[in-house]
N, C-alpha and C positions, 0 to 999 in steps of 0.2 A: 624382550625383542620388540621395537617398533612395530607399528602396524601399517602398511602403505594408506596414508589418508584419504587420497584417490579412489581405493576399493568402496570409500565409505561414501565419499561426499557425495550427495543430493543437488538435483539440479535445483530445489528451493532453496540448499543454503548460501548459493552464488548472488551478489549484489553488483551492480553494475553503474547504479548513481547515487548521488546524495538522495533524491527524491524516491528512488526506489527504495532506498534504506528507510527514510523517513516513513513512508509505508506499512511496512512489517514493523515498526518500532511503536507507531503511533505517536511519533513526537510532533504533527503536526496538531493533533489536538492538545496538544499542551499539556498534555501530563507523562513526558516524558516516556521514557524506555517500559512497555510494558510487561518485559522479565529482564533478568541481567543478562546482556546481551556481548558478546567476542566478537572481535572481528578480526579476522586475518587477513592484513594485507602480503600480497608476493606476487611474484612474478613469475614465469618460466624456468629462470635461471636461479632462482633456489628452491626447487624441491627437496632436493636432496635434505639440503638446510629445515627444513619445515619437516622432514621424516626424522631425521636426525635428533631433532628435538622434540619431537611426538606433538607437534601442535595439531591436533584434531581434538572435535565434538565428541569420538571416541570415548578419551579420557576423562569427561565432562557428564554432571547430569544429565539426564534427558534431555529432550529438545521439548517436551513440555511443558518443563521448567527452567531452563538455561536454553535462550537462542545461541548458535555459533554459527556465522556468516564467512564467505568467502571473498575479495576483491580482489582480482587482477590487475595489476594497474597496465600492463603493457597489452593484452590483450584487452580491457575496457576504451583503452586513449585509439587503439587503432580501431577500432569498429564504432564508435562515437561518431556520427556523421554530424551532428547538430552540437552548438557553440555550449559550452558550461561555464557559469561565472565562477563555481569554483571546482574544480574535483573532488571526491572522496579523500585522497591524501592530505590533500591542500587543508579540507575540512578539519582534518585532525592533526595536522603538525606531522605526520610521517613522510620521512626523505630515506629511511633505510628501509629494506628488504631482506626478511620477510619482519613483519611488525603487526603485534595485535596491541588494538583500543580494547578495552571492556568501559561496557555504560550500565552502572548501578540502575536497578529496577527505580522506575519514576523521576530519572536523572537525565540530564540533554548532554550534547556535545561537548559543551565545557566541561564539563565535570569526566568526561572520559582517562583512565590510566591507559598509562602506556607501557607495552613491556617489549622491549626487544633481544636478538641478542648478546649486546653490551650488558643486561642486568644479570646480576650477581645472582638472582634466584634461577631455575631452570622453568619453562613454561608452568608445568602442571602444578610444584607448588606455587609457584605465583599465582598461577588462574584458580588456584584454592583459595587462596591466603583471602584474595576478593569475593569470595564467597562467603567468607566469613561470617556471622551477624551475632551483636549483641542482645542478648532479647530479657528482660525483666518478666522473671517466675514470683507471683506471687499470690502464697498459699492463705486463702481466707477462711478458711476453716480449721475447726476443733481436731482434726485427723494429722496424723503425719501422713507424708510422701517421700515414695521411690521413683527416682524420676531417670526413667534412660529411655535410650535413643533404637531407632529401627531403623535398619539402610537394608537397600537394596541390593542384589547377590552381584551385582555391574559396581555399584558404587566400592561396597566393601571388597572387591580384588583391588582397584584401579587408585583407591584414599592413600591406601598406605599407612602415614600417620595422621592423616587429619581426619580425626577422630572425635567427636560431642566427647567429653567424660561427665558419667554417669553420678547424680547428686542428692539428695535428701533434701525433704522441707519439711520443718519443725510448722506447729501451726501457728498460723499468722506470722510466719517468716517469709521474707523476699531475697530475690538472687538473681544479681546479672552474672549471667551463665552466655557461653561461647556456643555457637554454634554453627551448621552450616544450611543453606539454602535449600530446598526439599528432604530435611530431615523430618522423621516423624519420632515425637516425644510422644511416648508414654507414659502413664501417670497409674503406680499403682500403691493399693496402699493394704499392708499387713500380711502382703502376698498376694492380694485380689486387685482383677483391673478395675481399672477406675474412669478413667477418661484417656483422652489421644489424641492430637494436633498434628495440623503440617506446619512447617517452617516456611514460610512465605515472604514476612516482611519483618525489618525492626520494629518489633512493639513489644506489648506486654500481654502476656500469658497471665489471665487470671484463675485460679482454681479456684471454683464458688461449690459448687454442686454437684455428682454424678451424672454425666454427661452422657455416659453410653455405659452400654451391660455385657457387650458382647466384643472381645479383641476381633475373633475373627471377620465377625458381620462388617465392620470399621474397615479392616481391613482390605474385604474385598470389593466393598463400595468403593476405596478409595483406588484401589487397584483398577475397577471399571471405569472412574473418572478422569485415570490419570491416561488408560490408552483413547479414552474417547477424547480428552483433551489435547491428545499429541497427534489424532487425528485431522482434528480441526485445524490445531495449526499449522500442520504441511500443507492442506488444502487450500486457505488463508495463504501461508507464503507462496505456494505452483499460485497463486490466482493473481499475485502482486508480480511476480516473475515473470510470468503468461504477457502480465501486460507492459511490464517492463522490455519482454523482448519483441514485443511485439514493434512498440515503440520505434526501435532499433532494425528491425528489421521489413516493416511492411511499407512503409513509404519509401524505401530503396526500391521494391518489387510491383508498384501498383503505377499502373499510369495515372496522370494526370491530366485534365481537362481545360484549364483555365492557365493564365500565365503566372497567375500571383497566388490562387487558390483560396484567397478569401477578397468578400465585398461588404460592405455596408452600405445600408439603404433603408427608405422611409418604407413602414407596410402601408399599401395602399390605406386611403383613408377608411373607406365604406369597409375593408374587412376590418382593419384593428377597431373599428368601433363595433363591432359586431361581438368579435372574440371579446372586449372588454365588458361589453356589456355579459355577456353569457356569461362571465365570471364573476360581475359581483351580485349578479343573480344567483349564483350556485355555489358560493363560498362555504356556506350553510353543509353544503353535502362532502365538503374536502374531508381526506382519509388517510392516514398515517401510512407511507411505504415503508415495507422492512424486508430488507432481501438477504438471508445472511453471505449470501452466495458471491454479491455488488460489493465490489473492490474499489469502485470507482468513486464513491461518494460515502462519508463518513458515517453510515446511516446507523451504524452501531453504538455512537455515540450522541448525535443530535440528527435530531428528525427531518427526514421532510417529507410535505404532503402532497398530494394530487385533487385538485379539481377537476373531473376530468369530462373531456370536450364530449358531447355527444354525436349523432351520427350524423346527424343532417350538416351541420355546423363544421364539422373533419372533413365530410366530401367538400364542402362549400370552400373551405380556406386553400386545402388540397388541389382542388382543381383553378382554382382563380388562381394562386401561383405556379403551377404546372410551368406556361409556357414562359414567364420570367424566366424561371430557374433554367429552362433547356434555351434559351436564347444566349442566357449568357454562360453556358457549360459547352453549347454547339453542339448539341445530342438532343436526341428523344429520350424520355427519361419514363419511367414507370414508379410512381407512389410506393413506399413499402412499407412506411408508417410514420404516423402523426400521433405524437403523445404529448400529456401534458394538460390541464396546466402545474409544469414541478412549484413548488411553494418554499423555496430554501430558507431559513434561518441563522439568526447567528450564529455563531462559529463551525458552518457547514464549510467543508472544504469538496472539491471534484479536483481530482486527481490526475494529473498526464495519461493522457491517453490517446489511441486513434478508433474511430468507430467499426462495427461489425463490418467484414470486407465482405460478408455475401449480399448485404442489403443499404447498410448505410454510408452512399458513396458520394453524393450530391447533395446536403444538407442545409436545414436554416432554420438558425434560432429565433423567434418573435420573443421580445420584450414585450411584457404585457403589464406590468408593474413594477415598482423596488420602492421601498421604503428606508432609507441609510440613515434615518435618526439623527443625524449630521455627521457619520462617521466616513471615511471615504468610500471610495466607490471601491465595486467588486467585479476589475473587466476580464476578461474571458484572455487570458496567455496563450499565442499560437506560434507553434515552431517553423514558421515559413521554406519555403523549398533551399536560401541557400544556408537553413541551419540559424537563422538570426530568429529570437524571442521578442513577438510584438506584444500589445497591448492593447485590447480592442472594447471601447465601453459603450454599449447601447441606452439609451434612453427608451420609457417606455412610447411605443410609436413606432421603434424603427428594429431593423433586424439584419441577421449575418447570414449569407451565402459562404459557404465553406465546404472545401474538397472534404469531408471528415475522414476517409478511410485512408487518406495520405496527410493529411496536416495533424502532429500531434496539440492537441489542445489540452486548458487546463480551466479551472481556476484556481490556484494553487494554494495562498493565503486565504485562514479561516476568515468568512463571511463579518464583518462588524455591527450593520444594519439591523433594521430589524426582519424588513421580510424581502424577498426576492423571487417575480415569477417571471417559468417561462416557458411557450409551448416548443414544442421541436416536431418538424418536418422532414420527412427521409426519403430520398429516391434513387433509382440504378437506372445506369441505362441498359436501354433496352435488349441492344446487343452489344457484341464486343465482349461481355462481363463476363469471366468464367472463373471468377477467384474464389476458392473458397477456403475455410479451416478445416482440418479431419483431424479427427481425437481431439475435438476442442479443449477437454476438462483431463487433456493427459500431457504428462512428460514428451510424450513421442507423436506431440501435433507439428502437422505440416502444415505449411501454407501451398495451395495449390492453384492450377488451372490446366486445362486441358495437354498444356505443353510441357509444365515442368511442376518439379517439388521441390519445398523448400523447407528443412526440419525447423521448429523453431526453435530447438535446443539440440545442441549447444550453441556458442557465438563462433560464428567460422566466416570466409570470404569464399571458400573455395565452391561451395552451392549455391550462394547470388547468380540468378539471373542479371544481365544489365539490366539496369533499369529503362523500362519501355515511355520516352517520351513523346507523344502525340501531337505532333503542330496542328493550331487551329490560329485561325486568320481572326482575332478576337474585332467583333464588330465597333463601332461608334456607340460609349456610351455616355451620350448626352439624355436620351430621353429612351427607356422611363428611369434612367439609374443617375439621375442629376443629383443626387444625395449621397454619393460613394464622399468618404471622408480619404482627400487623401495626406493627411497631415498624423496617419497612425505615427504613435510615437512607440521607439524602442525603448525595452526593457533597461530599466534601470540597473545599476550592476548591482547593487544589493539586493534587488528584488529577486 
């Protein structure tokens, strides 16, 4: 009897853009899918269809070892307020409904199968049959082996026939042997355990030595690693989710100050010499960030560091810019923080997003360095109010005024350069502000203020507030903002 997939689905397995997916996949650092990954595309109008055929996570490994993703398309295309050069469909060739991609672990888009269905197999042995793996056993030692398989009490109802069979190895004999993904082989020999493996990737299994003495102890290590690892990655997916819908949702709900929401301009002279100087003074004392928490910036994968400003020098910068940034915002604005200097590297990516709405609402980034090796430049991608992807590049000297809690911004493409720094400045105004997140680190966050609530999950229209636009009579900016660039050029379509 089918299971309703609904009762199961998780608000982390819903995906809503290509970049959001690119996210939890990790394909933007370049190594592909980092487990084999499902994707269901549908719509509304076949559920039925998609219970019918039991296409659910359900039927599927873990989610610690097998991702299964959700995408909407009718529901994604009507709540998309900002332009996509491609869709999710479009990405993958799907025009029917419902239809799943899988993307082999360590593999991109291209390489995506498709099953829908028109295929002659039914979902679950197909989405086996790709779980498949070859894997090369082979026995280097003087002993024989017995070598079978351990599935879990989920796996072994829901397999049916797809089944590892159980082999023998003569010594110093090898064997490409079938199997499936989060299998665990064990290896015993003349009755006695001997060794134990997970199934993880296509390779080769070599049996050298006794490995482990104990099935149980193995066992129940592995069994703690596997719920702490399916922990981590729901928290990792609610954290890419979080900010995906945040995306989609908080610039429809947050006023805006400015007409256009972002500027460029020279930092005074006397401060950037100042901060420039304190930096290559104190490069010496830079420190490696690692947050495993920050969704935002790659940091898991390539580093980046902090020289960080001291206190005299933060009030100093802080306060000389104070009345720029409220002259051309038309508020009083209140400091919430100055951090920095970040020190990015090659292949550092920052990820679409919009800033903290209780504090960081009036923003600006100072260029203080970049060094690009002669690779191109690394400009900072901003989703403008009517939804168009600009492209904004600082040189060191000059810097961005930006609404951050309403403009989604990025840098999207890994870093090519060698180094790249920058401090960042944050303020709210004064009054007026009343927005804030509640159950930030849960499924059932709201976005608030005094007057209304907005859940951030799930995607609905029926709880938008309008969106509260503010007329401000934007002054003469000739002096001191005679440096605004207004020749920003739009996003390229492959970009």
């Amino acid at each position: 009897m089918p299971i309703n997939y609904q009762e199961t689905q998780q608000p982390f397995e819903e995906i809503y853009t290509k970049e959001h997916l690119e996210d939890v996949m990790l394909i933007l650092d370049g190594k592909g899918a980092r487990s084999p990954t499902f994707l269901l595309f549908k719509t509304e109008y076949c559920e039925d269809v998609v219970e019918e055929h039991m296409i659910s996570s359900y039927y599927l490994p873990p989610p610690q070892y097998v991702s299964f993703f959700i995408h909407d398309h009718i529901k994604c295309n009507e709540f998309i307020w900002y332009k996509l050069f491609k869709s999710l469909p479009e990405t993958f060739g799907i025009f029917d409904y419902p239809s799943v991609a899988f993307i082999k672990k360590g593999e991109n888009w291209s390489d995506a199968k498709i099953w829908n269905i028109g295929n002659e197999e039914e979902f679950i042995p197909w989405a086996w049959s790709q779980l498949k793996m070859n894997i090369l056993v082979e026995n280097e030692t003087k002993r024989k082996f017995d070598v079978s398989f351990l599935l879990d009490s989920k796996s072994d109802k829901l397999r049916k026939n797809y089944y590892p069979i159980p082999f023998s190895l003569e010594p110093h004999e090898k064997k490409n042997v079938s199997m499936y993904y989060f299998d665990r082989l064990i290896v015993n020999s003349f009755g006695n355990f001997y060794s134990a493996y997970n199934i993880e990737n296509d390779n080769k299994i070599t049996l050298q030595q006794e490995e482990v003495h104990d099935l149980r102890f193995w066992l129940q290590v592995q069994d703690l690693h596997d719920v702490s690892n399916g922990r981590i990655r729901q928290i990792e997916n609610w954290a890419n989710a979080k900010r995906s819908l945040l995306n989609l949702k908080q610039p429809r709900v947050v006023q805006n100050y400015t007409k256009d929401g972002f500027y460029k301009l020279k930092i005074p002279e006397e401060i950037f010499n100042k901060i420039l100087t304190f930096y290559n003074d104190n490069i010496e004392y830079r420190f490696t960030e690692k947050d495993p928490k920050d969704s935002l910036i790659n940091q898991q994968n390539y580093k980046t560091t902090l020289v960080w400003l001291g206190d005299e020098i933060r009030y100093e910068v802080a306060s000389y810019l104070l009345p720029m940034l409220s002259e051309w915002c038309n508020c009083e604005l209140d400091m919430t923080a100055l951090y920095g200097i970040r020190e990015y590297y090659k292949g550092a990516v920052l990820r679409y997003h919009v800033d903290r709405i209780e504090t960081h609402v009036i923003s600006t980034i100072l260029q203080i360095h970049k060094d690009l090796d002669g690779q191109e430049d690394w400009p900072l991608t901003v989703i403008d109010y009517e939804g168009n992807q600009k492209n904004v590049s600082l040189s060191p000297g000059e810097m961005l005024f930006y609404e951050s809690t309403r403009l989604i911004h990025a840098r999207p493409y890994p870093f090519q350069g060698k180094i790249f720094a920058n401090a960042f400045l944050h303020y709210k105004p004064k009054t007026d502000w009343t927005y804030y997140i509640q159950e930030d680190y849960s499924p059932e966050a709201f976005i608030n203020t005094e007057q209304w609530s907005v859940p951030l999950y799930p995607l609905d229209h029926e709880s938008l507030p309008p969106t509260t636009n503010r007329k401000h009579l934007l002054k003469s900016l000739e002096t001191p903002y005679s440096n605004l660039d207004k020749n920003m050029k739009t996003v390229k379509d492959e970009f």
